[in-house]
Every structure is written in structure tokens, then in C-alpha cells.
N, C-alpha and C positions, 0 to 999 in steps of 0.2 A: 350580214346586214341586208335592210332590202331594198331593191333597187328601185331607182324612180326614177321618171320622164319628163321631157320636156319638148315640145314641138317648137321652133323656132322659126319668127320669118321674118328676111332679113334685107333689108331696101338700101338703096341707093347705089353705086357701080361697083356689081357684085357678081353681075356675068362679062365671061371673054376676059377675066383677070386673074385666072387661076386659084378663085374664091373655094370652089368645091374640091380641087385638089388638094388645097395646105388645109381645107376642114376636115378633111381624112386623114392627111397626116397627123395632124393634133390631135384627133380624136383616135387614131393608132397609139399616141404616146401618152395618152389621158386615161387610157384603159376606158374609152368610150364604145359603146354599139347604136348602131343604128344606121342612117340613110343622111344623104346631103343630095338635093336637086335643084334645077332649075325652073320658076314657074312662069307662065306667057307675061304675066304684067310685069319681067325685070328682076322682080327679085328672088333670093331663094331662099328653100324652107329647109331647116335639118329638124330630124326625129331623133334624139340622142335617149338610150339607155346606160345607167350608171349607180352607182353607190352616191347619194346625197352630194357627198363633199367633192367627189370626184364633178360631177353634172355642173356644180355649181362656178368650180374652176374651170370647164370648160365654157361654161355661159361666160365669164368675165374675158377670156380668151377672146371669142368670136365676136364682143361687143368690141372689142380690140382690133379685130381684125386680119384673121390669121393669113392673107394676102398681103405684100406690102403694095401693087398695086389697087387692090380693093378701097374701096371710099366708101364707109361705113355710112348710112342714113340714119335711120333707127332699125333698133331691135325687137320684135314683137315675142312676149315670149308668155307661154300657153303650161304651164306645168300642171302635171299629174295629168296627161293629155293620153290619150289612149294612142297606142304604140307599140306596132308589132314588134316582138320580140326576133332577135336577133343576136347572134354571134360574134359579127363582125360590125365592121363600118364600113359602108357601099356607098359611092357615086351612084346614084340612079338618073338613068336616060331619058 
């Protein structure tokens, strides 16, 4: 199958709650690749690589809220977005 993207970015208390931690973890056990960061204005972006179905169950996930301190605002979500390819899934600094 071929894989597809989606850049996501994600508002309201999402940093200092362990947001970008459990979005690795998920996207470890979602059989996701890509990136989770934090950006100045608060909120954060993930670059997720995946098979269709797989991407899409993660989107529903992270609109969920893979922190349970995390406070979801909205989801801003950018598909077939251009997206380095990757291996794994990284916390980026």
C-alpha cells in the first residue's frame, strides 16, 4: 500500500504535559513514522508517515488526546503535506 501524510498542528495545553511523549508512544504502537515538536506560539506540530488507515486512526487518537493532562483546543490538519520520510517516530528539540 502507499503511504501517506499528514502534518498536524495542535493548540491549546499541549506543552509541559507530556503531549509529545504519549504522541510517540501512540504513534510507536500505531505503526506511525515521523516527528512530534514543540512550536513558540504554544502549540505543537506532528509530521506523521503511515498506510491510509493506519494515519487516520492516529488523527482520531490525537484529536482525543494522547496525554491525559493535555487540553485539546483544536486540530489543524494539513494532509498529503510534504514530509520527510522516516523510520521511526522522534521528539524533535
Amino acid at each position: 500500500m502507499a503511504l501517506k501524510t499528514v502534518i498536524m498542528r495542535v493548540t491549546g495545553m499541549v506543552q509541559g504535559v507530556g503531549f509529545r511523549y504519549t504522541t510517540k508512544h501512540l504513534a510507536y504502537k500505531m505503526n506511525i513514522s515521523g516527528i512530534v515538536k514543540n512550536l513558540q506560539d504554544g502549540s505543537v506540530e506532528i509530521q506523521a508517515i503511515a498506510e491510509e488507515a493506519d494515519l487516520e486512526k492516529f488523527i482520531e487518537a490525537v484529536k482525543k488526546g494522547p496525554s491525559p493532562s493535555a487540553r485539546i483546543g483544536e486540530v489543524y490538519i494539513y494532509k498529503d503535506a510534504p514530509v520527510e520520510e522516516r523510520k521511526t517516530f522522534d521528539i524533535e528539540y
